[in-house]
C-alpha positions in Angstrom: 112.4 65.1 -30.5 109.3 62.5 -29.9 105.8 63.8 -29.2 104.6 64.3 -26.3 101.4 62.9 -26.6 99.7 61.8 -29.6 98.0 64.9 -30.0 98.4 66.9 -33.4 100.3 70.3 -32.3 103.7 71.9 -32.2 105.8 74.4 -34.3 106.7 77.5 -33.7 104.4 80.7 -32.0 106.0 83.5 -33.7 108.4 84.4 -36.9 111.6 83.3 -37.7 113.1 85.1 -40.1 117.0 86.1 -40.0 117.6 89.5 -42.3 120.0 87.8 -44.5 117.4 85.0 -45.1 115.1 88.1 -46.2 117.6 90.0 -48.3 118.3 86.2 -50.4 114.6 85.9 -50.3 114.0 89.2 -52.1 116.4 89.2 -54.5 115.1 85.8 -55.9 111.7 87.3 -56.2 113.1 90.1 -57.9 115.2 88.0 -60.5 112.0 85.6 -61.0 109.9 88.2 -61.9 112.7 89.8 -64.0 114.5 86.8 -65.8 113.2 85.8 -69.1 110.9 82.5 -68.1 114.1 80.2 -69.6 116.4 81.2 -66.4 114.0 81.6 -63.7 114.6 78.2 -62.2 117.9 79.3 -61.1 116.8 81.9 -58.6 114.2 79.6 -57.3 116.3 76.7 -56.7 119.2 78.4 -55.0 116.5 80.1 -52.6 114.9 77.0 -51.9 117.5 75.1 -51.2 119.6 77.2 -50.1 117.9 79.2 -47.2 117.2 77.1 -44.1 113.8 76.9 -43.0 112.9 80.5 -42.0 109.3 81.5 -41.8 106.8 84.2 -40.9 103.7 83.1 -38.2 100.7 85.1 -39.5 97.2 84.1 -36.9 99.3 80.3 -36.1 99.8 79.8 -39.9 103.8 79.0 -40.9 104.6 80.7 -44.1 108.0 79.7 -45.2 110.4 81.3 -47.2 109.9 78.1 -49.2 106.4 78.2 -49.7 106.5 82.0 -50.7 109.4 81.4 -53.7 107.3 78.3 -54.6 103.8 80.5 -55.1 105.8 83.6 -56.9 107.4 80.9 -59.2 103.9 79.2 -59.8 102.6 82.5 -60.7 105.8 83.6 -62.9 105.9 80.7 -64.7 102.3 80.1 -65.5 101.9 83.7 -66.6 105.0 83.5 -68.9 103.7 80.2 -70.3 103.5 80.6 -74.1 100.1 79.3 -76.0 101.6 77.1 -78.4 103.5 74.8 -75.5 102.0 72.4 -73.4 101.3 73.5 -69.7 103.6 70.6 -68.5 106.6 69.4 -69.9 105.6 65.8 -71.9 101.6 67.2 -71.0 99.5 65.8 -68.0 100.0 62.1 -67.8 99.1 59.0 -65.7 102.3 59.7 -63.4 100.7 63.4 -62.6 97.3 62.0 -61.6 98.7 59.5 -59.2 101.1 62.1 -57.7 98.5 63.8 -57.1 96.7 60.9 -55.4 99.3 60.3 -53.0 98.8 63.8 -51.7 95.1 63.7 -51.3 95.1 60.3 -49.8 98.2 61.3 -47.2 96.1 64.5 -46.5 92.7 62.7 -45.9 94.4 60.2 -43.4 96.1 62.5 -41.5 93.3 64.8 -41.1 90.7 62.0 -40.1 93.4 60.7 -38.0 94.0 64.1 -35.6 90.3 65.3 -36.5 91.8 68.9 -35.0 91.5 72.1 -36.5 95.7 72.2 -36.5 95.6 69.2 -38.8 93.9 70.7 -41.4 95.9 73.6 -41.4 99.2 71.9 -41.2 98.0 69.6 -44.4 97.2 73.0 -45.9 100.7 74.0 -45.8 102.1 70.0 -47.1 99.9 70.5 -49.9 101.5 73.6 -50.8 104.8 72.7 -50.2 104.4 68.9 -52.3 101.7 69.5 -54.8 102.9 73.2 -55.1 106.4 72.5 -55.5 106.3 69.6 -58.1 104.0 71.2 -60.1 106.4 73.7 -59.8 109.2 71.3 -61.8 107.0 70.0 -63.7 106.3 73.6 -65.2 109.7 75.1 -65.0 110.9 71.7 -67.2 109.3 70.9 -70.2 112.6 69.7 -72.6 115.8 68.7 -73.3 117.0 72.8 -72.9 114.8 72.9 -69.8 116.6 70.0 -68.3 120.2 70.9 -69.3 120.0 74.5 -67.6 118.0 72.8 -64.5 121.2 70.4 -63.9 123.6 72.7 -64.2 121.6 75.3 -61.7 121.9 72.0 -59.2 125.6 71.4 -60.2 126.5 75.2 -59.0 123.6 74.7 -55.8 125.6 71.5 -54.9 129.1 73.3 -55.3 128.1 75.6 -52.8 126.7 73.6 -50.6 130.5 71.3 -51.2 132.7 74.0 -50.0 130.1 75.5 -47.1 129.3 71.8 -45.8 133.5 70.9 -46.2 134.1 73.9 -44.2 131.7 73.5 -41.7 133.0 69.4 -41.4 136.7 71.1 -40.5 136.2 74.4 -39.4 133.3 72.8 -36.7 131.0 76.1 -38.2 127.9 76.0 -40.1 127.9 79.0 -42.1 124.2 78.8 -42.7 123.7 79.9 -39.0 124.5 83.1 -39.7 122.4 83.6 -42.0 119.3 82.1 -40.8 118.6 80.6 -37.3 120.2 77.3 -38.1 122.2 75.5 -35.3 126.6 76.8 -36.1 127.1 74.2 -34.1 127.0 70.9 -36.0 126.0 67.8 -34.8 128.9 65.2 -34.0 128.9 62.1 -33.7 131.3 59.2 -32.6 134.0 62.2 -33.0 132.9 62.7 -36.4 131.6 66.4 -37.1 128.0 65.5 -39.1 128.0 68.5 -41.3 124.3 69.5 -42.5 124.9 72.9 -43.9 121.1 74.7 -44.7 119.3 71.2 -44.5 117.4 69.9 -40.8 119.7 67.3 -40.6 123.3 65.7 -41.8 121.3 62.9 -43.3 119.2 64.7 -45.7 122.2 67.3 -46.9 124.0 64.4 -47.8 121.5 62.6 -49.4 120.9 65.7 -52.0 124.4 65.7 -52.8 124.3 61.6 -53.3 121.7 61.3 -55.7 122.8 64.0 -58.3 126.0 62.1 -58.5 124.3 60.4 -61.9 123.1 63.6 -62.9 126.4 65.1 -63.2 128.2 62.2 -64.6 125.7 62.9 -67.3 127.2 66.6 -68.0 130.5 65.5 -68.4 129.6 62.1 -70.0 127.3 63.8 -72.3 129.8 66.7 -73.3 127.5 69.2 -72.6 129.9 70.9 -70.3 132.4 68.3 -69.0 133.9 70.9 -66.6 131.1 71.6 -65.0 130.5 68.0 -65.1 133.7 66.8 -62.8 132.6 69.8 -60.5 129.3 68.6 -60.0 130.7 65.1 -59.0 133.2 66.2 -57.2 130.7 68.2 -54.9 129.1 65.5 -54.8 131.6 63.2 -53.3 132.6 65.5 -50.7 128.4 66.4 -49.8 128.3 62.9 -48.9 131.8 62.7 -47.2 130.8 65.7 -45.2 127.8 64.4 -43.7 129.3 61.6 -42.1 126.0 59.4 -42.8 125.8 55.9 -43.7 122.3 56.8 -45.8 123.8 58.9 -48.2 126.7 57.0 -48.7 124.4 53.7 -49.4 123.0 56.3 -52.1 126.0 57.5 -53.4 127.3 53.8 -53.9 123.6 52.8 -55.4 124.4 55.5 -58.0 128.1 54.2 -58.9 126.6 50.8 -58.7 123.7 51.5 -61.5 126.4 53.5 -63.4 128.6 50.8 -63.4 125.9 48.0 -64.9 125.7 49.7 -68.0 127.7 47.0 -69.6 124.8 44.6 -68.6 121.5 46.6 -69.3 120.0 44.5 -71.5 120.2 41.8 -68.7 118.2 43.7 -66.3 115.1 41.6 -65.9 117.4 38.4 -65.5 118.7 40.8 -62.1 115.7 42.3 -60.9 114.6 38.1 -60.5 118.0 37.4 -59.2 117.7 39.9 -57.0 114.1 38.2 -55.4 115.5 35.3 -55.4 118.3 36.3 -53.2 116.0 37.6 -50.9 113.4 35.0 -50.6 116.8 32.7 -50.3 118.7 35.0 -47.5 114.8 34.4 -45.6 114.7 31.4 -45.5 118.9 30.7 -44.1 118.8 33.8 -41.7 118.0 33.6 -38.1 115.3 36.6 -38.5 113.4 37.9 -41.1 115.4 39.3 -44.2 115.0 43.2 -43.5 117.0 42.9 -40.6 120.2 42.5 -42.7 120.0 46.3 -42.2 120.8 46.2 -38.8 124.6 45.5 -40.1 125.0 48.2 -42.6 127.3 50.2 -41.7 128.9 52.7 -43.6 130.0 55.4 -42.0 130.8 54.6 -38.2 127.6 54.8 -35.6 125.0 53.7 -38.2 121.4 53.4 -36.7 120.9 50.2 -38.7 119.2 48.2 -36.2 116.6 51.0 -35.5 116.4 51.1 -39.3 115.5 47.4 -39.1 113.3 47.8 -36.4 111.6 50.4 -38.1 110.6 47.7 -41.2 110.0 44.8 -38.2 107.3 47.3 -36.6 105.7 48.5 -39.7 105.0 44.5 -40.8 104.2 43.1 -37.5 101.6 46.3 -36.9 100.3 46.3 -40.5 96.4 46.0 -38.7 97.1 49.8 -37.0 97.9 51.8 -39.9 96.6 50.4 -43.6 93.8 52.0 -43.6 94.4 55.8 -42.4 97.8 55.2 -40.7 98.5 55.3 -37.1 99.9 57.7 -34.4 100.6 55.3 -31.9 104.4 54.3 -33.5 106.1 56.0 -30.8 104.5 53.1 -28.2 105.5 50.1 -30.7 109.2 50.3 -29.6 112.5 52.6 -28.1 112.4 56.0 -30.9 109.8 54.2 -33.0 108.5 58.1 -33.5 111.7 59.0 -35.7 110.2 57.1 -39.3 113.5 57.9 -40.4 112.4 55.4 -44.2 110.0 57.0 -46.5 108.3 54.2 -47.2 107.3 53.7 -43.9 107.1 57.5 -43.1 104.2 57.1 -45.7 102.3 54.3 -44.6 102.6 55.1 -41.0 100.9 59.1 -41.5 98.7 58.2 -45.2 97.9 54.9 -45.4 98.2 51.7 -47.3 96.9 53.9 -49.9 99.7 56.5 -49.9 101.8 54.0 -49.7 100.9 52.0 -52.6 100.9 55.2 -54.7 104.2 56.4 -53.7 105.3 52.6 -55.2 103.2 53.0 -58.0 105.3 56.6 -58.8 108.4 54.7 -58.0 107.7 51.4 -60.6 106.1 53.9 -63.7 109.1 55.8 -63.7 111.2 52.8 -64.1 108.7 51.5 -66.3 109.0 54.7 -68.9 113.1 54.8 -68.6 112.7 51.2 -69.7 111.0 51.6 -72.4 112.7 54.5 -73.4 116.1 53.1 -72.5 114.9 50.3 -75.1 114.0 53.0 -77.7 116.9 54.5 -78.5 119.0 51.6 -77.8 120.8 52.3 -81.1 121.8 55.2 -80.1 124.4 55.2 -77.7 124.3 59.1 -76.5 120.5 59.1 -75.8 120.7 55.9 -74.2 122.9 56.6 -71.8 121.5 59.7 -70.7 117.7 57.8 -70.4 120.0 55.0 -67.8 121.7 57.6 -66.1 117.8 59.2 -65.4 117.4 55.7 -63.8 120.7 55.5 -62.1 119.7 59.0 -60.1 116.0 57.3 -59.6 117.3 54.1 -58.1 119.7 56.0 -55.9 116.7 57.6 -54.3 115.2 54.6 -53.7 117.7 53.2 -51.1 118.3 57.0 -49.8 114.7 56.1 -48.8 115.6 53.4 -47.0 117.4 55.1 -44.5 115.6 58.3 -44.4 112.3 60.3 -45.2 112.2 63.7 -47.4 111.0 66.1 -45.1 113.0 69.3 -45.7 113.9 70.7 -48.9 115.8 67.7 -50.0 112.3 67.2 -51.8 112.5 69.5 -54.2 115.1 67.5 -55.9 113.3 64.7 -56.0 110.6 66.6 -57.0 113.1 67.5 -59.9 114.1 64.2 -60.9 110.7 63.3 -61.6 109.4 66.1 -63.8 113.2 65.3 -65.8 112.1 61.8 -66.2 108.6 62.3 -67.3 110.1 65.4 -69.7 113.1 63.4 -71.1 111.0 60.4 -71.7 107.4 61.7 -73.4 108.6 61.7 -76.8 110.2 58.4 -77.0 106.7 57.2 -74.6 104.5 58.8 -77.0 106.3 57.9 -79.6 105.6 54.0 -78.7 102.1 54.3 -77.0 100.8 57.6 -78.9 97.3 57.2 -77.1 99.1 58.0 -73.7 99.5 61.6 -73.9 96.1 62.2 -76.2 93.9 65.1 -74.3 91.1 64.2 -72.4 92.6 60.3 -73.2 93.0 57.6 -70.4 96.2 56.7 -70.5 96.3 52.8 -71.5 98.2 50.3 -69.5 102.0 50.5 -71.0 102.8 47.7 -73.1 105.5 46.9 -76.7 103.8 48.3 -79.6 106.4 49.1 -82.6 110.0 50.8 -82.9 111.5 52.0 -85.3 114.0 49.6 -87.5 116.9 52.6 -87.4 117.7 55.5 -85.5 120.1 58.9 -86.4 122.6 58.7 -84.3 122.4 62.5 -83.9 119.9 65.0 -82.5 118.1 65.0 -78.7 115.5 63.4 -77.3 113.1 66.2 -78.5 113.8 65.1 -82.6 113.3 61.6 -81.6 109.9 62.6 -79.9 109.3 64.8 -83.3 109.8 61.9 -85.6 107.5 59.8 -83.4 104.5 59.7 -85.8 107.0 58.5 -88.5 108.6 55.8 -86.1 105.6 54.7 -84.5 104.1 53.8 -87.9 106.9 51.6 -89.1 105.9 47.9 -88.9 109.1 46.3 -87.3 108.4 44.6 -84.0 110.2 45.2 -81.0 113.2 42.9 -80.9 115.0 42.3 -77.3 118.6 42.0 -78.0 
């Protein structure tokens, strides 16, 4: 629902907690504080994920079951950590310091913007849920093994979730409202049941089954467990089918689309500039501006494109109210101009030019490291693909943000993806810019240096990032093929 005024308040006044939310709660404590350190992701995830939003209200603070699993699996994990490993998988790098950033900055704007005593609670609580919860990956995956078992937990959460959200889509029943106080009732739209299972809305459940479509194709492309593999991607067809969205089904077809321009990856620069040039070319023949192209996407019957479009016309046309601390007067630039259903706005409009430069600036390094470690190990097929299917589920995220901002758990699976990408890729990163990950070290601008003239065609990531000292002293220059 839109504000009321443009006063910071809201939420609920007393807990909401459903007993069989509790019981799931407890148990996952119990098997993260039981579970060798290896396997404790898996109760985490499933109770994150898995549990709608249920909370206790202690003196007006919101603690949420979330926010509880995320500080017992801080602790669990930090206090298990051995000596000899790094505290984050790949160690503390440039993408961790401006992650960290964006938080701060979204924080600071919303705070000075409200300048209420709520505000500062209520950014309390974001900065556990964000910082606290990718921290979180970032320390529950620190390898190749790490990032296998994390998949698969995902691949079982999303089956789950496949046959709960299918039933609900039929049956007209969310299951999860029985077990928390989540609506049984689904949403439906244009005679289409919108099925949103323990997510806040149809959008956002979809979307987390969408953009792990990659991730799963990498199970069963990979051979690490091929059944599991065709399960995962089945679940996440029908995720996506069940929600009934046209977001999640731009993402699922972003991921099939990256997937299927693997034939053509070492032509990628020639289509990121084809791609501008499109644009620049569709602006200057269209009647309006480009981003209203939007307003026609349709995907999945009743699309909210034009607000979508709206939503980008707004943003640039009131630049001057919201670059420097963000705004809270959206809901008066147009009709639902409140719902900043697009991340990227979502960002700018409550953090700033600043947060939104940074949440960019986390998008482009991650591309940047898959690309040079795409190029890396370009000789060896098995590692390359599974370093362009880390960009296929990255690029899929991207346009889910088009259409929608991460504000349920759905971020914890973005949260994921990052701490994969900066774990898969450290080796092969270090391996060409060694300096990077140095303690205490700024991390240098990322540029070419040398690759190796061969590469086995067996072993993981984790043997390439062994050998890196080896590799990164040979004196071949990087060739482009």
């Amino acid at each position: 629902m839109p504000p009321a005024n443009n006063t910071y308040g809201g939420g609920a006044v007393a807990t909401a907690l459903g007993t069989g939310a509790l019981l799931v709660m407890l148990v996952a404590i119990v098997l993260v504080l039981l579970l060798p350190r290896k396997f404790i992701a898996a109760p985490l995830l499933f109770g994150i994920l898995l549990l709608p939003a249920q909370m206790f209200v202690i003196s007006g603070f919101h603690l949420f079951v979330s926010r509880i699993l995320i500080l017992v699996g801080l602790g669990r994990a930090s206090a298990s950590r051995s000596s000899s490993t790094r505290f984050f998988g790949g160690g503390y790098n440039t993408l961790d310091t401006i992650f960290i950033l964006y938080v701060l900055f979204h924080a600071s704007a919303f705070i000075l913007l409200y300048r209420e005593t709520g505000a500062v609670a209520n950014q309390f609580g974001v900065l556990w849920d964000v910082l606290g919860g990718y921290f979180l990956m970032r320390l529950l995956i620190q390898d190749d093994a790490d990032i296998q078992r994390v998949i698969k937990v995902l691949c079982a959460i999303a089956t789950v979730l496949a046959v709960t959200m299918v039933y609900e889509k039929f049956r007209d029943v969310n299951l999860y409202g029985f077990l928390a106080s989540q609506p049984i009732i689904p949403e439906i739209r244009n005679g289409a049941i919108r099925a949103q299972g323990p997510f806040h809305h149809a959008i956002l459940a979809g979307t987390f089954g969408a953009t792990l479509l990659p991730l799963f194709f990498w199970l069963w492309k990979s051979g690490k467990s091929k059944l599991l593999g065709v399960v995962g991607m089945v679940a996440s067809t029908a995720i996506t089918f069940a929600s009934a969205s046209s977001t999640p089904a731009s993402a699922y077809l972003a991921a099939v689309l990256a997937i299927c321009l693997w034939p053509i990856r070492g032509q990628m620069r020639m289509i990121r500039w084809g791609i501008v040039i499109a644009i620049f070319a569709l602006n200057m023949v269209m009647s309006a501006p480009v981003w209203w192209a939007l307003e026609h996407i349709d995907l999945a019957g009743g699309s909210a494109g034009e607000h979508r479009a709206e939503l980008v016309d707004n943003f640039i046309r009131h630049f001057g109210d919201w670059w420097l601390i963000g705004t809270k007067d959206n809901a008066n630039w147009g009709f639902e101009m409140w719902d900043q259903s697009n991340q990227y706005i979502a960002d700018g409009e409550t953090g700033g030019l600043a947060t939104f430069i940074c949440l960019v600036a986390i998008i482009t390094l991650c591309f940047k490291r898959i690309g040079i470690s795409r190029r890396y190990v370009e000789r060896d097929r098995k590692q390359e693909w599974y370093i362009w299917l880390l960009g296929a589920a990255l690029f899929s995220h991207c346009v889910a943000f088009l259409g929608i901002s991460y504000f349920d758990q759905t971020r914890i699976s973005w949260y994921a993806l990052l701490a994969i990408i900066i774990a898969a890729t450290a080796p092969l990163v270090t391996a060409v810019l060694p300096t990077e990950h140095q303690a205490g070290a700024t991390a240098p601008h990322l540029r070419m240096a040398y690759v190796p003239p061969s590469l086995p065609r067996s072993g993981s990531i984790g043997d390439v990032g062994a050998r890196g000292k080896e590799f990164g002293s040979g004196r071949a220059p990087f060739q482009r093929k």
